[in-house]
TIVO-2410 file (N, C-alpha, C; in nm, 3 decimals):
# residues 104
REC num residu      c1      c2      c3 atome chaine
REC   1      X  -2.391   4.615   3.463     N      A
REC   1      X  -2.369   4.475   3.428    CA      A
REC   1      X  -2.348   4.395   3.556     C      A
REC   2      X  -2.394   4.270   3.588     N      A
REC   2      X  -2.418   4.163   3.669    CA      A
REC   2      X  -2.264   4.095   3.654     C      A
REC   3      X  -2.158   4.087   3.788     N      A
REC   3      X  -2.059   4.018   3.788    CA      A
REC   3      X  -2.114   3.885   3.761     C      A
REC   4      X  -1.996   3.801   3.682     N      A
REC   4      X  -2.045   3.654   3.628    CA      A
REC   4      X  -2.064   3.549   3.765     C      A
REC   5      X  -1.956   3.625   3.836     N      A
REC   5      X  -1.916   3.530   3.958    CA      A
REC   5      X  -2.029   3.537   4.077     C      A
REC   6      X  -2.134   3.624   4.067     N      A
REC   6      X  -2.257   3.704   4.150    CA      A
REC   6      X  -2.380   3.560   4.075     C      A
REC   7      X  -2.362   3.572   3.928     N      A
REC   7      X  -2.500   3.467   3.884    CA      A
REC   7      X  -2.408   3.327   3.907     C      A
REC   8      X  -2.313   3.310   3.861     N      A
REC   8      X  -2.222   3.147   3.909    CA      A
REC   8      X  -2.294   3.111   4.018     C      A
REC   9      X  -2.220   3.192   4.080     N      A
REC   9      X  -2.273   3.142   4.247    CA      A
REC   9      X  -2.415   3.133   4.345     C      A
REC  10      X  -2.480   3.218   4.271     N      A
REC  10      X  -2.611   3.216   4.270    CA      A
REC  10      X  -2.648   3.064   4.243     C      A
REC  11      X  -2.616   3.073   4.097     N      A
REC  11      X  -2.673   2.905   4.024    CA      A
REC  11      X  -2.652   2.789   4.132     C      A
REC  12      X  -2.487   2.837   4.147     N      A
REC  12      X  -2.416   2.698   4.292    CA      A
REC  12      X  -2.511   2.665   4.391     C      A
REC  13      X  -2.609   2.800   4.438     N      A
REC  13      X  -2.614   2.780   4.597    CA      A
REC  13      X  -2.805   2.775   4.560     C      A
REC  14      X  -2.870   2.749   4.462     N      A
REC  14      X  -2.959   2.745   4.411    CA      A
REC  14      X  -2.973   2.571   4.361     C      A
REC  15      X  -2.869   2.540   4.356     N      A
REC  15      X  -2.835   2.396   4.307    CA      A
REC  15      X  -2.795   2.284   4.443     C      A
REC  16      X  -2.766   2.363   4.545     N      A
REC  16      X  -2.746   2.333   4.647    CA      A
REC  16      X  -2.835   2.289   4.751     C      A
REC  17      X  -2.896   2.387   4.785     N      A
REC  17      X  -3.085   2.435   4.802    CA      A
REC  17      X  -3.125   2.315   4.767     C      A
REC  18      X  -3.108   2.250   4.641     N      A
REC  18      X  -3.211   2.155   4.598    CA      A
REC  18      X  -3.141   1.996   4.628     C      A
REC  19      X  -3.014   2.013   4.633     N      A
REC  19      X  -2.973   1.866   4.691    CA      A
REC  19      X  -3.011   1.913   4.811     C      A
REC  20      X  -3.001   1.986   4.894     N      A
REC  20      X  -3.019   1.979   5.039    CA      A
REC  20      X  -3.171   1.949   5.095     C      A
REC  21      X  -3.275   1.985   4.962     N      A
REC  21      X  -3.425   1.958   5.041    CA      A
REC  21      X  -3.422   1.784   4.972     C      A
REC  22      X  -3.361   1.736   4.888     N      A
REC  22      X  -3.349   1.628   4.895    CA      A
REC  22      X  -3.282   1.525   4.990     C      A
REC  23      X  -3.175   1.566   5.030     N      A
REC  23      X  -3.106   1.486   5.129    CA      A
REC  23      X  -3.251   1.516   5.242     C      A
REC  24      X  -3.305   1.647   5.292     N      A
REC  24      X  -3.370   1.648   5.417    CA      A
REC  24      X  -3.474   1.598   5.394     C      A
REC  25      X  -3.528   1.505   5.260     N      A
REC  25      X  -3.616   1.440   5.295    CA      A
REC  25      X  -3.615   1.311   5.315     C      A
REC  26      X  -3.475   1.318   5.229     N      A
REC  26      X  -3.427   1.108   5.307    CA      A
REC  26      X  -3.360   1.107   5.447     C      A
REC  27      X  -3.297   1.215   5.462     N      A
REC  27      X  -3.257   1.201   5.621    CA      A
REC  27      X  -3.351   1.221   5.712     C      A
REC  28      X  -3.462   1.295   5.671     N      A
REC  28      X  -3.473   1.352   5.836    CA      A
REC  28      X  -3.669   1.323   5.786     C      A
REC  29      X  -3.731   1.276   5.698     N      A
REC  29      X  -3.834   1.195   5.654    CA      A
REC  29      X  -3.834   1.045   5.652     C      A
REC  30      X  -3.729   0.968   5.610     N      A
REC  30      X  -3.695   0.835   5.576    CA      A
REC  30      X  -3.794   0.849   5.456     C      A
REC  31      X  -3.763   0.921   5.322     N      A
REC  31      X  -3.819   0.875   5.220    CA      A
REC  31      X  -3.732   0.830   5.159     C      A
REC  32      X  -3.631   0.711   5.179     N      A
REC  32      X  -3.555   0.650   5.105    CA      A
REC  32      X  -3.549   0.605   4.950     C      A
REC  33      X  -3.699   0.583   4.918     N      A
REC  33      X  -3.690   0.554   4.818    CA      A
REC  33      X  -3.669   0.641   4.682     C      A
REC  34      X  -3.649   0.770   4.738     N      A
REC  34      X  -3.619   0.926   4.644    CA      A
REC  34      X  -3.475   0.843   4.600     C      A
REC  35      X  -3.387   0.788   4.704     N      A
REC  35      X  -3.220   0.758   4.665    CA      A
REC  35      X  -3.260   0.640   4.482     C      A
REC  36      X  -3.190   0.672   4.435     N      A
REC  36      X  -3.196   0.612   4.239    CA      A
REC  36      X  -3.159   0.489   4.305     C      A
REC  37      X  -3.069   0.407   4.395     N      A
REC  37      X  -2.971   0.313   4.387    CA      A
REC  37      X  -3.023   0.234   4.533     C      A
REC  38      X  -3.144   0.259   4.581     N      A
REC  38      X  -3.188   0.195   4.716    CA      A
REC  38      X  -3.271   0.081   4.651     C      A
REC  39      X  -3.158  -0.016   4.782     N      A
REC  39      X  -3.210  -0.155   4.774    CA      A
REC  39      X  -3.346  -0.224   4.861     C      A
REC  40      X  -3.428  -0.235   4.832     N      A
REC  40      X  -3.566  -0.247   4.974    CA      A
REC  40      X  -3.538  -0.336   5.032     C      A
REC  41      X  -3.409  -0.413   5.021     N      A
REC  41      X  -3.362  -0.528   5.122    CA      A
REC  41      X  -3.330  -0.480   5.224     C      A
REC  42      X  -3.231  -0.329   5.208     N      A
REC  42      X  -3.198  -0.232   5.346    CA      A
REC  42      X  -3.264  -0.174   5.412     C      A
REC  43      X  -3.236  -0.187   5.518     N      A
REC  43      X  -3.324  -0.159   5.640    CA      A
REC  43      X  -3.349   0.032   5.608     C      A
REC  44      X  -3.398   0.059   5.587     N      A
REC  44      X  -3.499   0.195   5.560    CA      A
REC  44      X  -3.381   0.319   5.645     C      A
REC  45      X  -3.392   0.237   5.782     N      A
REC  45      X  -3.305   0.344   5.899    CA      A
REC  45      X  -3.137   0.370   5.910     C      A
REC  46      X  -3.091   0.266   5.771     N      A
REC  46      X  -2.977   0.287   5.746    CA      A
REC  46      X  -2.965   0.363   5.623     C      A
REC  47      X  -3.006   0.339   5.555     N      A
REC  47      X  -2.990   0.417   5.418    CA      A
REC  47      X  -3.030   0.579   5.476     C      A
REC  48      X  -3.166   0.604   5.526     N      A
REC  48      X  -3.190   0.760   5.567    CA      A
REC  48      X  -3.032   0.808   5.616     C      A
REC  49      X  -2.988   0.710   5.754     N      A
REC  49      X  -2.918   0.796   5.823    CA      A
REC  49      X  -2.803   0.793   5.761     C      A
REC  50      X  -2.716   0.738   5.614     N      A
REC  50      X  -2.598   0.745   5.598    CA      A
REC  50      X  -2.633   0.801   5.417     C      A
REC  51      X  -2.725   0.744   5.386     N      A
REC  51      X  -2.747   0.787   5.217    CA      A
REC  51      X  -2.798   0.926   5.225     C      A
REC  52      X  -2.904   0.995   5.307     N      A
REC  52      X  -2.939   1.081   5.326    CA      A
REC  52      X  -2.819   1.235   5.428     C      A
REC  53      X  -2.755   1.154   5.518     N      A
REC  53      X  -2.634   1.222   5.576    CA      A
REC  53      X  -2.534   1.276   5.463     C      A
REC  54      X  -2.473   1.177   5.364     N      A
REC  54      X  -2.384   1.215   5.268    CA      A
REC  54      X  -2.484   1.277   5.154     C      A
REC  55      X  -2.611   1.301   5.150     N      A
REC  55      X  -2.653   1.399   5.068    CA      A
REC  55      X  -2.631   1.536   5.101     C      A
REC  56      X  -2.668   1.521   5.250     N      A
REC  56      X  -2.679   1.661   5.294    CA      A
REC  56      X  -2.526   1.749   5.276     C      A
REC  57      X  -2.477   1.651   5.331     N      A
REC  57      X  -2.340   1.666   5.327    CA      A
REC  57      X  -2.273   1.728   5.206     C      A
REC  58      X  -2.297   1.687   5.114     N      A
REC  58      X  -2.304   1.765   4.952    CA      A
REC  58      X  -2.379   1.855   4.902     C      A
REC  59      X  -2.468   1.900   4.971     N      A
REC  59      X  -2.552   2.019   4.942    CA      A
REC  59      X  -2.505   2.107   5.017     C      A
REC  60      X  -2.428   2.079   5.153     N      A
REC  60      X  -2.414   2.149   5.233    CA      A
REC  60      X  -2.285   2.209   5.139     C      A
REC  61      X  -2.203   2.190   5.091     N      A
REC  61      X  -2.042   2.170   5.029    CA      A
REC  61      X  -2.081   2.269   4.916     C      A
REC  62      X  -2.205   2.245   4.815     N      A
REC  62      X  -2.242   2.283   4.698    CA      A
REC  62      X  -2.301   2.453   4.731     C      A
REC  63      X  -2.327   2.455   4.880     N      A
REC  63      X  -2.381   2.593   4.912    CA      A
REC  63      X  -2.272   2.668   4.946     C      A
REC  64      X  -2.190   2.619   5.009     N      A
REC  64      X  -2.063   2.702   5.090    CA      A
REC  64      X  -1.960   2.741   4.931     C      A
REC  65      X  -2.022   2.642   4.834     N      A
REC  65      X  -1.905   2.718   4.742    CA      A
REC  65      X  -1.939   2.821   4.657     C      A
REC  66      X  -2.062   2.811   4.631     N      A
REC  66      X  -2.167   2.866   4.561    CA      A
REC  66      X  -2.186   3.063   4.664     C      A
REC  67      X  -2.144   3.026   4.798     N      A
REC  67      X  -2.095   3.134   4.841    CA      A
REC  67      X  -1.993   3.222   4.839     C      A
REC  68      X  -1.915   3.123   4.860     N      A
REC  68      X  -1.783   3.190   4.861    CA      A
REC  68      X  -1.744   3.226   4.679     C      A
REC  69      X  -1.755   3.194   4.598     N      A
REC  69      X  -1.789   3.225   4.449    CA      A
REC  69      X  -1.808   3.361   4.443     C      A
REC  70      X  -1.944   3.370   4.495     N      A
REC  70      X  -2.034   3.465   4.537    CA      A
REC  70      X  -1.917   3.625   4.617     C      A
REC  71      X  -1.923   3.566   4.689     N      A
REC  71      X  -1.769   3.692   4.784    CA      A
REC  71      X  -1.649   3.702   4.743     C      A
REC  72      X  -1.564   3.596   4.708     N      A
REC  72      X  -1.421   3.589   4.623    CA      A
REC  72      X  -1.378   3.547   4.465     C      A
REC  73      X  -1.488   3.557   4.403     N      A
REC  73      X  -1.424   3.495   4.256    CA      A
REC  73      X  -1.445   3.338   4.281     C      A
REC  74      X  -1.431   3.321   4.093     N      A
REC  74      X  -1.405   3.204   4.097    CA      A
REC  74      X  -1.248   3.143   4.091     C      A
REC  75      X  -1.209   2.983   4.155     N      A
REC  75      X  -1.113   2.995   4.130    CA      A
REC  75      X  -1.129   2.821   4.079     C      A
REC  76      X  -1.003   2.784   3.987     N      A
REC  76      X  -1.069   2.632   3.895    CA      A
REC  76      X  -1.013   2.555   4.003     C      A
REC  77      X  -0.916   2.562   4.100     N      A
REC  77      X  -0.848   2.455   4.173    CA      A
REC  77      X  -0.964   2.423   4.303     C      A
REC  78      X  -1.048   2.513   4.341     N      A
REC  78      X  -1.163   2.532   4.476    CA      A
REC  78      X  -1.296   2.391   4.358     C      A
REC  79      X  -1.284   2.450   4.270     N      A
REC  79      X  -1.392   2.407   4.155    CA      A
REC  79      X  -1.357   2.229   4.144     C      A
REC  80      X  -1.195   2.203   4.112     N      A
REC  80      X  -1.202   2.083   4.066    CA      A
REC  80      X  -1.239   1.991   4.208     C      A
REC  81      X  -1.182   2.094   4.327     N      A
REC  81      X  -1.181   1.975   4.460    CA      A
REC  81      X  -1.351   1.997   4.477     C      A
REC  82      X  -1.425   2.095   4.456     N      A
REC  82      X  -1.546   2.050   4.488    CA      A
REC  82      X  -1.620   1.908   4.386     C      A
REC  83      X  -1.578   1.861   4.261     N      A
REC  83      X  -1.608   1.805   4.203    CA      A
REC  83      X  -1.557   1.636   4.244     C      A
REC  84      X  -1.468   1.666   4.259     N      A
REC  84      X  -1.425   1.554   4.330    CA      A
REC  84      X  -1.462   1.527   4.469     C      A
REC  85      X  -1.482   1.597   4.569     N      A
REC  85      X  -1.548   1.564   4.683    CA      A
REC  85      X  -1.766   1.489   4.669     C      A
REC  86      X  -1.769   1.573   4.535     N      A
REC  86      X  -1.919   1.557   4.541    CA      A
REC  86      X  -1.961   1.382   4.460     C      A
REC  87      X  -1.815   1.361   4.323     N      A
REC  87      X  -1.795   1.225   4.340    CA      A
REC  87      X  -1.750   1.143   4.436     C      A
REC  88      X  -1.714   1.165   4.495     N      A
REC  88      X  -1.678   1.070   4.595    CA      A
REC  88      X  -1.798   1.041   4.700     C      A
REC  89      X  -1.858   1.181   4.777     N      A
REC  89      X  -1.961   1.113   4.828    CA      A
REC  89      X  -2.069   1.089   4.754     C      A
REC  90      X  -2.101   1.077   4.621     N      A
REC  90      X  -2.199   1.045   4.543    CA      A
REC  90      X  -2.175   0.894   4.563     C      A
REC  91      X  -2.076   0.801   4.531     N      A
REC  91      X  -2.035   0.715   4.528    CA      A
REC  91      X  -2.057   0.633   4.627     C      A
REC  92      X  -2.006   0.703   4.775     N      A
REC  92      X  -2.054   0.660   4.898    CA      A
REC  92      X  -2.197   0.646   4.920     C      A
REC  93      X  -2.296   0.781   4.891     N      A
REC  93      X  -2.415   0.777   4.875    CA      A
REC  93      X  -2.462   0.630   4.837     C      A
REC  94      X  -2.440   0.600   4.668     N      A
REC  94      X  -2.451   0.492   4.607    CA      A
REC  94      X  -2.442   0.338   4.699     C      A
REC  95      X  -2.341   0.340   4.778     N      A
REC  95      X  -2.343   0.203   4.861    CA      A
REC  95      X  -2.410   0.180   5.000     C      A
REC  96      X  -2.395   0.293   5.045     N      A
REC  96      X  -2.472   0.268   5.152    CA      A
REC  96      X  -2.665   0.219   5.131     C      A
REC  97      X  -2.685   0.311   4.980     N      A
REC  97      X  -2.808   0.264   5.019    CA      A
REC  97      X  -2.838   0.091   4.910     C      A
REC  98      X  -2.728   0.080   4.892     N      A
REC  98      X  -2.720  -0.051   4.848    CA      A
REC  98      X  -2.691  -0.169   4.938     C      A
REC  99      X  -2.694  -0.094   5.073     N      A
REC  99      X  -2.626  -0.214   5.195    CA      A
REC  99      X  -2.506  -0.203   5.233     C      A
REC 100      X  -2.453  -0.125   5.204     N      A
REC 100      X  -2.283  -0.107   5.241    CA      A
REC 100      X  -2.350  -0.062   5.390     C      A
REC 101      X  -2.226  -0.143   5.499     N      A
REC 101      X  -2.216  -0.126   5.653    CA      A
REC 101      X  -2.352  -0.127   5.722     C      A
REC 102      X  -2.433  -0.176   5.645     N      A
REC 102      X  -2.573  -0.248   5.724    CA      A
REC 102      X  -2.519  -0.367   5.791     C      A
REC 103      X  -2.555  -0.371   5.903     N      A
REC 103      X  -2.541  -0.501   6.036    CA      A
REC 103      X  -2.653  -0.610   5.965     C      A
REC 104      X  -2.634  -0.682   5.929     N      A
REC 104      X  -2.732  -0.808   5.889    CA      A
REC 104      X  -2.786  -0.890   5.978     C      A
***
């Protein structure tokens, strides 16, 4: 039998994988317009480098837990702060490519 915490974490870092080839194609492509919430008023080179940064940034987060899952169990308190870190920069995500801290 397959530990649960072996396919969990699998799923995590499989789910991860896929925000991360997304963030690397708005960061490090400037295909901005992949972001749901990009405004074409913003300058293209801000949204990549901060909408696309806090993607990666969450894929990067979604893999490391999806690992450690993987090696130590699951635990719900590791679980709720990853959920909350991934709202929060989702959120951030959300403004920057709406113009948040673009120089006008």
């Amino acid at each position: 039998m397959v530990d649960p915490n072996l396919v969990s974490g699998a799923v995590w870092v499989l789910c991860g994988l896929a925000i991360l080839g997304l963030g690397s194609l708005i960061a490090f492509r400037g295909r901005v317009e992949l972001h749901a919430n990009y405004d074409e008023s913003v300058d293209p080179a801000h949204v990549a480098r901060w909408a696309g940064g806090s993607a990666l940034l969450m894929g990067l987060l979604v893999v490391a837990y999806g690992v450690r899952e993987m090696r130590y169990g699951f635990q719900p308190q590791l679980l709720a702060g990853l959920v909350v870190a991934l709202l929060v920069l989702s959120y951030l995500s959300k403004l920057f490519a709406g113009g948040f801290g673009a120089g006008e």
